[in-house]
Phi, psi and omega in degrees: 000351197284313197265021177307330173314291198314284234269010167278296186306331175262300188294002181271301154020301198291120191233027181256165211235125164323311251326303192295356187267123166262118153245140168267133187281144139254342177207154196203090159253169188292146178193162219267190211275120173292138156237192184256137187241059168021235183260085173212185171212048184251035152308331162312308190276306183297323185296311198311295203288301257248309174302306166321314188279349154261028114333293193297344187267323187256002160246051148109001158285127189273191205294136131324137128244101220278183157230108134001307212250317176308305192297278186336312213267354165281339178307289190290340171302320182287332188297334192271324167307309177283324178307306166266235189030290183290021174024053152122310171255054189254191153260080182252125164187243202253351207273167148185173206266160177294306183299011105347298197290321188292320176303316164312319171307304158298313204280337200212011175089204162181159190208135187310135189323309183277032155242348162209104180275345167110329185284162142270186171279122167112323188270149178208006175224107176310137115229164200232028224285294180317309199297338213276309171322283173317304165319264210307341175312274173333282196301002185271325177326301207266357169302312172288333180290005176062026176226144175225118174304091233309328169293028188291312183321311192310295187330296169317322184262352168260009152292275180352297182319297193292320169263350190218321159136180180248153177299126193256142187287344184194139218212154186255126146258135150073007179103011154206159187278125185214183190255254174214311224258346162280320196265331161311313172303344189253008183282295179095037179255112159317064185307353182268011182280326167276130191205163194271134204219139157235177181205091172196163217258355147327328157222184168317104172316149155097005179250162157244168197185114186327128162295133160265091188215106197344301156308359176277027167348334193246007189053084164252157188273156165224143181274156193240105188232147189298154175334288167328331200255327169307314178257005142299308179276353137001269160281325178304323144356266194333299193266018150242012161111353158291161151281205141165147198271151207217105196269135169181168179259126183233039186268354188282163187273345169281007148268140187222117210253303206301335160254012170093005201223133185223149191169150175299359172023152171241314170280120193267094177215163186308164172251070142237347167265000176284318178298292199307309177311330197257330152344310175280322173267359156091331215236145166281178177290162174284170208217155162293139181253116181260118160272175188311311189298324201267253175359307173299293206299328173274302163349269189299353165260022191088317170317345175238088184247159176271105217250289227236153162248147170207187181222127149291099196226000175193174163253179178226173156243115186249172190342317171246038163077010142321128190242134188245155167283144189272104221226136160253144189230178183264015224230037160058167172269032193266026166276168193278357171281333192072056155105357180253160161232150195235103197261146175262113194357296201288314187289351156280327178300332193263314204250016170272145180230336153166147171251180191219135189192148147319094202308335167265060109244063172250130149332144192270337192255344183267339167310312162300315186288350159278325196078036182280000000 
């Protein structure tokens, strides 16, 4: 997630214009507004709460807006936990994973953006660049004197406080008074209903297995499925009225958020002739046929790393009959989709680092072989 900063800062950069790619939605589910997660490395938390919230839209429930922030700031209290139990030798800072939101979600619930937006008074844009500084301070403080106090949490939490405001015990909604643990309750959401899938041949299909990945800080499991079985269940997802929340690496120069479009070149040429060429010819590149072995292999050289978090919420076609996943992204609305991107079938084979769905839109014969 660290260098999501870098790869934020080069996609704003980018000023060449699509214009001329029309994408047509073929399936289009519903979801709530893009927003920003500004200078943070909380996209786990904006894709995750985006997703959830179009769960409550497809099971009949009107739009949300959860908060964001509310979610983090339980995060980082656990993040602090695991830091010290590990003297230290954990992973602490801003990223974190979908199964992060769920967890979150059991331990402390949830509550709509206007009862903890995360700002303070006087602030309208996140970061988090101090609170993360301040935390690893303290908990590095109390790692070397090798004593840790029973009163830590207190410390912790008025870091929190100081940077994202404080958790209020009860808050006025809809014309009444409720709690996280009142309000959390009118949602009607299962967190066990949800769970997480990757595809890489380092363990056993049909399994599940700790990811190994920086940020996988609380050790969450993933079910493990070949490449083929991961975008069936995708699109079945996609065509029965699902989302999904979508973990990948978006450090490559063929993703591209100011014209929205991310896809695989085949040809290993610059990307300025990739704008021209293709500007001029009308046409995408022929794209790379990514297989099991090509997708492992970037994987174990790095080259695919857990950068980004988005939402998935529909397919498009664009001009030439091509079909792209339809992506919400955090990163505000000055891109010419307006905050959306349009990924293409080969850069999710290649650059997913694992999704998240609604265990029934898993296929029914890969649900037994999981054992779901």
């Amino acid at each position: 997630m660290k260098k999501l900063f870098i790869i934020l800062i080069l996609a704003m950069m980018q000023q060449v214009s699509f214009s001329q790619y029309i994408f047509t939605d073929t399936k289009d589910n519903q979801c709530t507004e893009v927003k920003s997660q500004d200078k943070t490395g909380t996209c786990w938390s904006y894709s995750t709460t985006s997703f959830l919230e179009s769960e409550l839209i497809r099971m009949g429930k009107p739009k949300l807006d959860l908060s964001e922030m509310y979610t983090v700031r339980t995060i980082y209290m656990d993040k602090a936990q695991n830091y010290l139990l590990r003297q230290g030798k954990a992973n602490f800072g801003q990223g974190g994973l979908s199964h992060d939101v769920i967890r979150a979600y059991k331990m402390a619930g949830a509550v709509p953006e206007s009862a903890y937006s995360g700002l303070t008074e006087g602030r309208i844009q996140h970061n988090h660049s101090r609170l993360e500084r301040e935390l690893k301070n303290y908990l590095d403080g109390l790692i070397s004197k090798g004593e840790v106090p029973e009163d830590w949490r207190d410390k912790v939490n008025e870091i929190l406080d100081e940077n994202l405001g404080p958790v209020h015990s009860s808050f006025e909604y809809a014309g009444k008074s409720l709690t996280a643990e009142t309000f959390t309750k009118t949602l009607g959401l299962n967190p066990d209903d949800y769970i997480t899938l990757t595809s890489f041949t380092h363990h056993p299909f049909y399994s599940k297995f700790i990811l190994e990945i920086p940020d996988n800080y609380s050790n969450g499991f993933y079910y493990n499925v070949p490449l083929d079985d991961l975008v069936r269940i995708t699109d079945n997802a996609i065509n029965t009225g699902y989302t999904i929340a979508w973990d990948a690496d978006v450090s490559e120069p063929f993703f591209m958020f100011k014209p929205g479009i991310a896809f695989v070149p085949k040809d290993s040429i610059t990307m300025d002739s990739i704008f021209k060429e293709t500007i001029e010819s009308g046409r995408f590149y022929e794209e790379v046929s990514v297989d099991q072995e090509l997708r492992q292999q970037e994987f174990e050289n790095f080259h695919t790393t857990d950068d980004h978090l988005m939402h998935i919420v529909g397919t498009s076609k664009n001009n030439e009959g091509k079909t792209f996943y339809r992506t919400k992204n955090s990163w505000g609305t000055s891109n010419f989709y307006e905050g959306f991107v349009y990924v293409s079938p080969a850069y999710f084979r290649l650059k997913t680092i694992a999704i998240m769905v609604h265990k029934d839109a898993i296929p029914a014969d890969l649900k037994t072989k999981l054992g779901l």
